[in-house]
N, C-alpha and C positions, 0 to 999 in steps of 0.2 A: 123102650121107655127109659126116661132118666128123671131121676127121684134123689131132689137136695135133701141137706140135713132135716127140712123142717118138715120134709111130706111133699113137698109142692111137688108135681109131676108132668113131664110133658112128653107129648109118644108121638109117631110118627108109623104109618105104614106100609108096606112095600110088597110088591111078589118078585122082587128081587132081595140080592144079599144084599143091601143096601138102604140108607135112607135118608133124610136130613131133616134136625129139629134148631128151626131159628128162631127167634133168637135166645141166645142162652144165657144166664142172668151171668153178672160178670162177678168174679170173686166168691164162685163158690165151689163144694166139695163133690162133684155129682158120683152117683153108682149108677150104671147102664145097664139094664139087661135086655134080654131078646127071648121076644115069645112067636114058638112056633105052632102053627094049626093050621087043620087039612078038614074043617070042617065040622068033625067030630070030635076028636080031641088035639090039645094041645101041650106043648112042654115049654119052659122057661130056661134061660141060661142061669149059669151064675154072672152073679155079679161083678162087673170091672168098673174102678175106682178112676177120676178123673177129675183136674181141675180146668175149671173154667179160665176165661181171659181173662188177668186183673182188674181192677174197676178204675178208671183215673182218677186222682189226687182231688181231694176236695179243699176247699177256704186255702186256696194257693194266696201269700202274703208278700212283696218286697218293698224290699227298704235301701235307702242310698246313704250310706255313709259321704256327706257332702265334702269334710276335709281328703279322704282317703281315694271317694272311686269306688269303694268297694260294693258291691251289691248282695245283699242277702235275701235269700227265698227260702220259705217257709212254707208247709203247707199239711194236711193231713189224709189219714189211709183209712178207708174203711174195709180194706180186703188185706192181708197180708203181701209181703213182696217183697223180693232177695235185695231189690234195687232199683232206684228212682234217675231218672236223668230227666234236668232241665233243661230247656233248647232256652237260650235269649237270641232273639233277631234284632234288625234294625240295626240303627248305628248305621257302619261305614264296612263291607268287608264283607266274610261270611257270619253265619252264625256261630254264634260262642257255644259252648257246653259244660255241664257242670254236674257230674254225678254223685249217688251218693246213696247210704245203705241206712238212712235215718230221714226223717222229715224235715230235713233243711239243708242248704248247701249257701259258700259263699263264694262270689264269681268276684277276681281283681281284675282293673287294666282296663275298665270302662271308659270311654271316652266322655270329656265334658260337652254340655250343647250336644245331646244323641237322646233320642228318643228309642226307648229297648220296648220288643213283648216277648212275654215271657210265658210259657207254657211250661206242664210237667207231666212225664209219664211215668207207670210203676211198669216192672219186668220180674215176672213170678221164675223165671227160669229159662221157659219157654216161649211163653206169648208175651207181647208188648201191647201195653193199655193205649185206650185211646188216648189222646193229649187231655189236660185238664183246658178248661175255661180259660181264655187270655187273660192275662194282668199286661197293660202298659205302666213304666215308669219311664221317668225324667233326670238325665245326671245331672249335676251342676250346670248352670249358665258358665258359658270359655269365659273368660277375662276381655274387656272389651281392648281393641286398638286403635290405635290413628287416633286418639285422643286431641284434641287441640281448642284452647281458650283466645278466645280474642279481646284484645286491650282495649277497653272503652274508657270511657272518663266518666268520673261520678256526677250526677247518683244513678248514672244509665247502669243496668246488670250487666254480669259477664259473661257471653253465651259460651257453652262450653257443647260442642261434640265429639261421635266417636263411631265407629264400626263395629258392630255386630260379629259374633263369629258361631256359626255353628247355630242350633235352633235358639231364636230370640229369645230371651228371657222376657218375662211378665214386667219388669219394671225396672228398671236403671238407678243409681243414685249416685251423684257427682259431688265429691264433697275436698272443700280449701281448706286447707290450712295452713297458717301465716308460721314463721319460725317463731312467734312470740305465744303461738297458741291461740289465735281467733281461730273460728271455725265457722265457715258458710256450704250451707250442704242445698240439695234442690234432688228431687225426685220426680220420673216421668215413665213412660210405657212408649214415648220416641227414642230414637238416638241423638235427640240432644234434650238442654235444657240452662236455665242461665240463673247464675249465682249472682244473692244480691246483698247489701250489707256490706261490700267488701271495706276495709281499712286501708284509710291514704297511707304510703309510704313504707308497705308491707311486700313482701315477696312469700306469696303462696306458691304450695307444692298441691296440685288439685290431680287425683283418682278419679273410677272412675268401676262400679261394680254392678255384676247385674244380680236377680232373684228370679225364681218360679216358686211356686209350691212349698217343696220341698226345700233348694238350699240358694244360700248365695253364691256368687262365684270369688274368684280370688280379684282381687284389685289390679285394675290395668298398671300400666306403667305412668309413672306420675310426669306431668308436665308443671316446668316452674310458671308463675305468671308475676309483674311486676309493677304493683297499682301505680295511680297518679302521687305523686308528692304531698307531703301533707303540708298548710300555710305555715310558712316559717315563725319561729319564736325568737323572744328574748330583744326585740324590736326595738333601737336604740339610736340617738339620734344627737350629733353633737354641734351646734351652729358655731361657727367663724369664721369673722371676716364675713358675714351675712348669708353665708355658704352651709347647709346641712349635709352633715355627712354620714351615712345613714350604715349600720351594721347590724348585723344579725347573725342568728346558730344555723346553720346550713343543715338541710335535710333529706333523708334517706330516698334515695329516684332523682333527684331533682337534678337538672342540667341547664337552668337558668334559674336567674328571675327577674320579676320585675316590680318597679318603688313607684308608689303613686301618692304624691300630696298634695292631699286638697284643704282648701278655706272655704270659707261662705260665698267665696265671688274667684278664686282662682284655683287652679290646679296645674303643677306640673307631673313629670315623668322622669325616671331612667331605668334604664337598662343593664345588668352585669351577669356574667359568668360565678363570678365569685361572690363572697357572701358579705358585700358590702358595695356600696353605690353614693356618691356626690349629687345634691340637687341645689342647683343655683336658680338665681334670678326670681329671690322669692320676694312679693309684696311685702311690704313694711306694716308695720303694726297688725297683721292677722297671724290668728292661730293656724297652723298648718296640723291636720293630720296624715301621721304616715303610716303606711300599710304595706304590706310586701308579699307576694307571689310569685311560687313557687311552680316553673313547666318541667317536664320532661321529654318536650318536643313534640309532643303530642295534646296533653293535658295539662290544662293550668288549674293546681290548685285555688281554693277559698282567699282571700285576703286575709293577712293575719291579723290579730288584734292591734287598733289605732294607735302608734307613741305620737303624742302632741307633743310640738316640737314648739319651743319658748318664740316670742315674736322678735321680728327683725324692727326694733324701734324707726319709728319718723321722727324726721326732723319736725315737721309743722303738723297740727291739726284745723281739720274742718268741722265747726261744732254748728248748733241752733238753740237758741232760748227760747224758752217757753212761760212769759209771765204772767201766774195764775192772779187774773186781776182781785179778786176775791180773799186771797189771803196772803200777797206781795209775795208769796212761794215761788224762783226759779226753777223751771225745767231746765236742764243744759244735757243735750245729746250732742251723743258723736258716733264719727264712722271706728269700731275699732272690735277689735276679736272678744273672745267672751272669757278669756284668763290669762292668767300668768302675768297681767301688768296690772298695774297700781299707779290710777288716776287721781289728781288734787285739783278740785276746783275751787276757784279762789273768784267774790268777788269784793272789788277794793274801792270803797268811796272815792269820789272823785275830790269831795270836799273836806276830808283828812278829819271832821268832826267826830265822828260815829267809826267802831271798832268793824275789820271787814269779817266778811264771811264766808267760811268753807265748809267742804264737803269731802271724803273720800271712798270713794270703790273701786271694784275691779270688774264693774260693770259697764254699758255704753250708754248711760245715764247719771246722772244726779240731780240732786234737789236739794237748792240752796234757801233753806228756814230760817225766817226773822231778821230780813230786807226789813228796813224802815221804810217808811210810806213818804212819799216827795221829794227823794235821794237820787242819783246817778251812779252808777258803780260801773268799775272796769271786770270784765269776765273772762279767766284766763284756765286756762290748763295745762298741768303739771304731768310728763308720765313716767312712770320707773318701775325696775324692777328689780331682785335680789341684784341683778350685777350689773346694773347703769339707771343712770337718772337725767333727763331728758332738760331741755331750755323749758323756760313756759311756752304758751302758744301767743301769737299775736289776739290781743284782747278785745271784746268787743263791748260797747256800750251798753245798758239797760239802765233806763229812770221808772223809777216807781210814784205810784200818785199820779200825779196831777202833769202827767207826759203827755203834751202834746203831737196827735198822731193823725194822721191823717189814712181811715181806715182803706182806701182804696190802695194804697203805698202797700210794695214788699217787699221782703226779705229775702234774696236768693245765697243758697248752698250750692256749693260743689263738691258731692261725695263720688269720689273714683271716677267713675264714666259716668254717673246717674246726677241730674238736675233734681231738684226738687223748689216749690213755691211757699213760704209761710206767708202768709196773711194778719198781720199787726191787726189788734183790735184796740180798743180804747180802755186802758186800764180801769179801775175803780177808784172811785173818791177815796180819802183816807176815811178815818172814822171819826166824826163825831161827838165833843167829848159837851157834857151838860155844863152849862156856868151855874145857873140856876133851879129851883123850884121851891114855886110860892103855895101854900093853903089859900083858899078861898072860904072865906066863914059862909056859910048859909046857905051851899047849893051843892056839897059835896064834889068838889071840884079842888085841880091845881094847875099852875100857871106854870111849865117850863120852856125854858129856854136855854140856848147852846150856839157855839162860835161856826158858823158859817167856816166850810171847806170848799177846795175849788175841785170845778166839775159837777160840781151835783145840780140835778136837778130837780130833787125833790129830798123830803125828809120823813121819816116816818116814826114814832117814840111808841114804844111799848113798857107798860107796867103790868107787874103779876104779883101779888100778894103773898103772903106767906099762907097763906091759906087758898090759894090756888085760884081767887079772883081775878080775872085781865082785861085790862082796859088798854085803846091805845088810841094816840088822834096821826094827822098829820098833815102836812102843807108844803106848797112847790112854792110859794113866795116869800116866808118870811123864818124867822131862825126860833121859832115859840110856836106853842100850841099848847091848849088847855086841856087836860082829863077832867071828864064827866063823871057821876056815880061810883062815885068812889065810897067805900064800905067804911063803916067806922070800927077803930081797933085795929086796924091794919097797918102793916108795914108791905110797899111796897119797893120792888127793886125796878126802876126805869132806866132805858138805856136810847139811844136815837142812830139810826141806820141812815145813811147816806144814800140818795137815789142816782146811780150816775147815766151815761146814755144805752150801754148795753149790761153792767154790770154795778151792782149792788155793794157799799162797803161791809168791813163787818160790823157788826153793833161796837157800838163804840164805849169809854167807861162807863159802869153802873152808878144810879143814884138813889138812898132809899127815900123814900117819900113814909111818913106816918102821921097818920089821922088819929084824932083824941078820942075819947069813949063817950063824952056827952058834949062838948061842943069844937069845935076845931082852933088846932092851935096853930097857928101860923107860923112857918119854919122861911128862912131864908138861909139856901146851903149854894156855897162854893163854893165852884171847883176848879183846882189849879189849870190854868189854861195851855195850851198845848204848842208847844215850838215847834 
């Protein structure tokens, strides 16, 4: 019979000296004894003292120190024992061991990228416990190899891969950085993955690390990589002799470039090594923008920002009028850039009576105000700028008034390559001016009249009272007409409009008309007649 500290007992019988009791609880104190009988009576040994097989290690714990390697195992004893040894397998090799007369031991020299299990048994002296329960751990991810980024051009990413060493890590992270301190990272659970964001004209040094669990690994070995060029600056541009000669600050990667100026209707090109370039045979009177880009024989940077480059003055100009029959106002366009010169248009009576009239911008238009009505004037253009000033242009004729035209007739331009057709219409009559206006007693009426203008053909006279009354008559035959209902007490202001064949004059000068308060007074007003 064998009887633990706590009473529990277990016997076994035999008609030999002999017998076996299995199984025996493990980590404990047993006393044995032996009872003998023949039936009728029996006798008992004394007792012999005896320990059982250790119990194995329970709540077994490890841990990976990820910068060191080092492995720590931890675990607990529910039975006493002189001494514990951990078995680690896996990895590459034999089994490791790690002994120790306390509940923990630490094992160095672990390999990274190794998958270990880790068991533990207690050793009372004598017997050896069974192993504890498996614990697997994980050491670091190795450091990845074969790293390599390939050169794209922006805004395409930069794929970046590598090789694996030893058990894959859970997730990768590939991360640039520029000597100036940008930084572009990308994370993945492949062996590659592609960095984006990069910076023109930078030289990154790009790693490359893995994870599990547990720790990181150490940084592969770094590969440089060497973006596209960034658009050049400082963009500068100096014309002579009608030649621009174009310089700029040269930039980091770049092993060319190249000059592009363009107008509204041309563009040229060149080409250099070095950080300045010549562009001829540029169009006269257009603004030229210039731009410049930046290869590295693979990728061509952005264009940089535009220098507008001053115009190459013309000798002659191609313009067009536009006379707004309606208010004798000239339109005058031209073919020409949109700055940096300074236009004068001028146009100059033919008949030396009347003072001429200008206009100036730095536009490819103007509009010449307060043309007299029934005049000819010569129409010329002037161009210049800070550092030249230009002939006028060969002049062109406009008569206002009463010009004779004949509307199927017209006008052709030659701007650059392109034709264009204007279409002459029939000016407007001048305006109109009153000689007269008579009261009429006893019908509420008045009688005006006014000097015939050429072209018109018709007339129309309107009046409006100070009090917001209007009345108005009119006639295609004759140079008078009478207003009807006319209000008494009122002042009226009358004026007479010109009818011409497509176009209407303006009202021509005011006249007041005023009616009495009880019977009408008869007015006779004139007015200075009109040269």
């Amino acid at each position: 019979m064998i009887e633990d500290g706590s009473g529990a007992k277990l016997t076994c019988t035999s008609d030999r000296l002999n017998c076996s009791i299995s199984p025996l609880p493990c980590g404990k104190k047993l006393n044995v004894t032996v009872t003998y009988t023949n039936g009728n009576c029996s006798s008992t040994s004394t007792p012999v003292s005896m320990d059982s097989v250790p119990c194995a290690p329970e709540d077994v714990k490890v841990s990976v120190n990820c910068s060191t390697e080092e492995l720590t195992i931890t675990w607990s004893s529910s039975s006493p024992a002189e001494e514990y040894s951990a078995i680690i397998s896996g990895g590459t090799g034999q089994p490791l061991y790690c002994n120790s007369t306390d509940t923990h031991c630490t094992l160095r020299g672990l390999r990274c990228g190794s998958r270990y299990n880790v068991t533990v048994s207690s050793f009372n002296g004598s017997c050896l416990s069974p192993p504890s329960s498996e614990v697997t751990t994980l050491t670091s991810p190795c450091p990845p190899t074969n790293v390599s980024a390939m050169h794209t051009c922006a805004p395409d990413p930069v794929p970046v891969s590598w090789a694996a060493t030893g058990i894959n890590a859970k997730q990768y992270t590939a991360v640039a950085v520029s000597h100036r301190g940008h930084k572009s990272e990308c994370t993945t659970n492949q062996t590659s993955c592609s960095l984006s964001g990069l910076q023109c004209g930078e030289t990154y040094y790009i790693h490359v690390s893995g994870a599990n669990d547990n720790c990181f690994s150490q940084d592969s070995s770094p590969v440089s990589l060497h973006t596209e060029p960034c658009p050049p600056s400082n963009v500068t541009s100096q014309l002579i002799n009608g030649t621009a000669h174009v310089t700029w600050s040269p930039g980091a990667n770049a092993a060319g470039y190249n000059v592009k100026a363009t107008s509204h209707s041309h563009s040229i090109t060149c080409s250099s090594f070095t950080s300045n370039c010549t562009l001829s045979d540029l169009v006269c009177g257009q603004d030229y923008d210039i731009r410049v880009s930046a290869t590295d024989g693979t990728c061509a940077s952005n264009y940089s920002a535009p220098f507008v480059q001053n115009q190459v003055p013309c000798s002659t100009w191609n313009f067009t009028t536009d006379l707004k029959c309606e208010t004798n106002e000239l339109l005058v366009s031209w073919n020409a850039s949109f700055s940096q010169l300074n236009y004068s248009v001028t146009a100059a009576p033919m008949d030396g009576n009347i003072p001429p009239v200008t206009c100036h911008t730095n536009n490819a238009s103007c509009l010449l105000s307060g043309l007299q009505c029934g005049h000819s004037y010569n129409v010329s253009i002037k161009v210049s700028s800070d550092t030249f000033s230009g002939p006028p242009s060969p002049s062109q004729t406009v008569k206002t008034g009463n010009m004779k035209i004949n509307p199927r007739k017209a006008i052709f331009c030659c701007i650059t390559t392109h034709f264009c057709s204007l279409t002459v219409s029939p000016p407007a009559p001048c305006s109109p001016t009153i000689q007269s206006s008579t009261l009429i007693c006893g019908n509420s009426s008045s009688l005006v009249s006014w000097a015939s203008v050429s072209d018109a053909t018709g007339y129309i006279v309107k009046a409006k009272s100070t009090k917001g009354h209007q009345v108005s008559c009119s006639t295609t035959t004759t140079t008078s007409c009478t207003f009807t209902n006319l209000s008494c007490s009122e002042t009226y202001m009358a004026t007479v409009t010109a009818q011409g064949q497509q176009c209407d004059s303006a009202p021509g000068p005011s006249t007041n008309i005023t009616t009495s308060e009880s019977h009408w007074e008869i007015k006779y007003v004139t007015s200075p007649k009109q040269t």
